[in-house]
N, C-alpha and C positions, 0 to 999 in steps of 0.2 A: 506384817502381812496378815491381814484377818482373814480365816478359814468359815466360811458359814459350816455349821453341822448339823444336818436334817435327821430327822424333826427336831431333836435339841441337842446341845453340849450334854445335859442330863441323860439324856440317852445312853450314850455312851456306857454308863456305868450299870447298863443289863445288855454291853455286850457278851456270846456266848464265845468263852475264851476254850470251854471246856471239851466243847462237840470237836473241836480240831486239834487238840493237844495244845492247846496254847495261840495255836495259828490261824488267824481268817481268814479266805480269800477276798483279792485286792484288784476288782476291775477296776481300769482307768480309761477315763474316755476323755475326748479330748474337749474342753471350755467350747470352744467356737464352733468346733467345725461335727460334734457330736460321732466321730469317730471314734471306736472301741481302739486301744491304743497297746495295750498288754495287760496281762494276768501275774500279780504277785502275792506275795505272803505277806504279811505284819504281824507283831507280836505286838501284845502290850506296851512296851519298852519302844519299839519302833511307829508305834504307832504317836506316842506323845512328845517324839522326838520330830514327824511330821509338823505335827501339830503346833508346835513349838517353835521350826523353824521354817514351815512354809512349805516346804521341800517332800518330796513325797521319798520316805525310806523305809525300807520294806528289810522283810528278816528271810537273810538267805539259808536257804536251806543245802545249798550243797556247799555254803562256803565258814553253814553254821555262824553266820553275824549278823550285825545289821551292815546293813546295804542302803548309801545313799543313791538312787538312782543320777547316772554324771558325774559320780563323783570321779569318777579319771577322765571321760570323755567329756565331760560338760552340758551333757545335753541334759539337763535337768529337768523335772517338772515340776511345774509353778501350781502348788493345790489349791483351788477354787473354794472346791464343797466337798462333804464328806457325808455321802447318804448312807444310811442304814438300810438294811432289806429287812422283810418283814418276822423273818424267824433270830435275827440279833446275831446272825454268825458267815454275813457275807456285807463288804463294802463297796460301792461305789463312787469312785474319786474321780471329782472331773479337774480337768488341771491343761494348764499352756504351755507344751513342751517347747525346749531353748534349741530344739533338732530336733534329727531321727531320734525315734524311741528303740525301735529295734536294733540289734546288734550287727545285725543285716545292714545297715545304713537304710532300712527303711521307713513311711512312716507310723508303721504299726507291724506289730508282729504277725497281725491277723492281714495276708498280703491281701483279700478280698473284701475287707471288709468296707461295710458301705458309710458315708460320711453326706453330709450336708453342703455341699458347694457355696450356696447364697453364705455361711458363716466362712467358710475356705478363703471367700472372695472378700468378705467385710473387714477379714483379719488382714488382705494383701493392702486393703485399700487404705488402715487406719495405718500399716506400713509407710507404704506410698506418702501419705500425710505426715509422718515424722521425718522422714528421710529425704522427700522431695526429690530423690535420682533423675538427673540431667536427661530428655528425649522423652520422658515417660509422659505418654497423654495426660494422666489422671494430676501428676507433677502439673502440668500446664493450667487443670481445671482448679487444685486448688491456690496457684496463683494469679488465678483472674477473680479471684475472691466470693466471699457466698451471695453475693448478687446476680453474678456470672452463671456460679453453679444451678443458683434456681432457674434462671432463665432457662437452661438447659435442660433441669426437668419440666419445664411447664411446654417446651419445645418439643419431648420428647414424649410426654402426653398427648399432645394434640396427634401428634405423627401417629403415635397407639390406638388415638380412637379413630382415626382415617383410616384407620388399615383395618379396624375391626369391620369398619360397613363398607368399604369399597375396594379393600385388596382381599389376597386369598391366605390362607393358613401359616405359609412361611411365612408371608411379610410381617401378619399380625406378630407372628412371635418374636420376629428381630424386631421390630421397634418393642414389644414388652420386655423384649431381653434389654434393649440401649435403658430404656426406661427404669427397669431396677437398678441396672449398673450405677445410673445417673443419682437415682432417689440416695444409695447407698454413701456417696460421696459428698453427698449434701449433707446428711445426719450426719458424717464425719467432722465435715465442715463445722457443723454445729455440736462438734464433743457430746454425739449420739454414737448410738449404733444401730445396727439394722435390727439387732437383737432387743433394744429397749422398746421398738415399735409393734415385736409380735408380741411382748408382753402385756402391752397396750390392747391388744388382739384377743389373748389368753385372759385378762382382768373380763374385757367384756363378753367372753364367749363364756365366765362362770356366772356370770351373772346370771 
């Protein structure tokens, strides 16, 4: 499992172990859905232990170890990337938890915090695509195959732009909501994600 580490792997090694006694703080936010997920510790030691095995393990402080997060309950987290903040002595990990992250059974410790829907819904859908669940509309869409599915976006296009010149504000918006939904399961279809096309997005908007 490769961990990207921003700006480098090199980096790393002007982390500031020293400002916290050893320990740095550990946001986790979630790969897809950009939901803030909990707040942990790592030590040195836990942190290359991460690193090493994918697994985000953090250094407890009231049980004085290291701590694989899941490691009783299962709910693990899968680490993506591992940003660095700008003064070298706070971490940001984004990662694809296997469950609830909180202990709460919830899915962040933060009950309020705010998250990204369009990735919430790209991760049910790339779901949906693996698992095919018997009733499920989207089940239906990707076994009429990606001919089917274009059609549907090119269907649910036209219905968008009808509605932007001659229906009123709800309609427009339920056929742009069918029409994402639609776009989303295409790029599935095509072992995309919804996420490879705003990067597409982000490439031209540095330009």
């Amino acid at each position: 499992m490769s961990i990207e580490v921003l700006p480098s792997h090199e980096a790393l090694d002007g982390l500031d172990w020293n400002k916290g006694d050893g320990l740095l703080p550990v946001v986790v936010q979630d790969a897809d859905t950009l939901t803030v997920l909990m707040l942990g510790y790592a030590n040195a030691e836990s942190l290359a232990l991460t690193l090493a095995t994918g697994y985000m393990t953090f250094y407890s402080r009231s049980k004085q170890r290291l701590w694989t997060k899941g490691e009783s309950s299962g709910n693990v987290l899968a680490v993506v990337a591992v940003r660095i903040d700008c003064d070298n002595d706070t971490l940001l990990v984004s990662a694809r938890p296997a469950g609830p992250t909180c202990h709460t059974g919830s899915e962040s410790c933060f009950a309020q915090a705010p998250g990204n829907f369009l990735g919430r819904l790209d991760a049910l859908v790339l779901q949906r695509e693996q698992q095919r669940p018997a009733g499920s509309y989207t089940t239906t869409l990707f076994e009429g195959g990606t001919r089917r599915i274009a059609q549907k976006v090119g269907e649910e296009g036209v219905e968008t732009a009808l509605a932007g010149v001659v229906q009123d504000d709800a309609a427009l918006l339920g056929e742009s909501a069918d029409l994402l939904f639609h776009l989303i399961v295409l790029l599935r279809a095509r072992g995309l994600s919804l996420d490879d096309a705003v990067q597409v997005l982000a490439t031209r908007h540095a330009r």
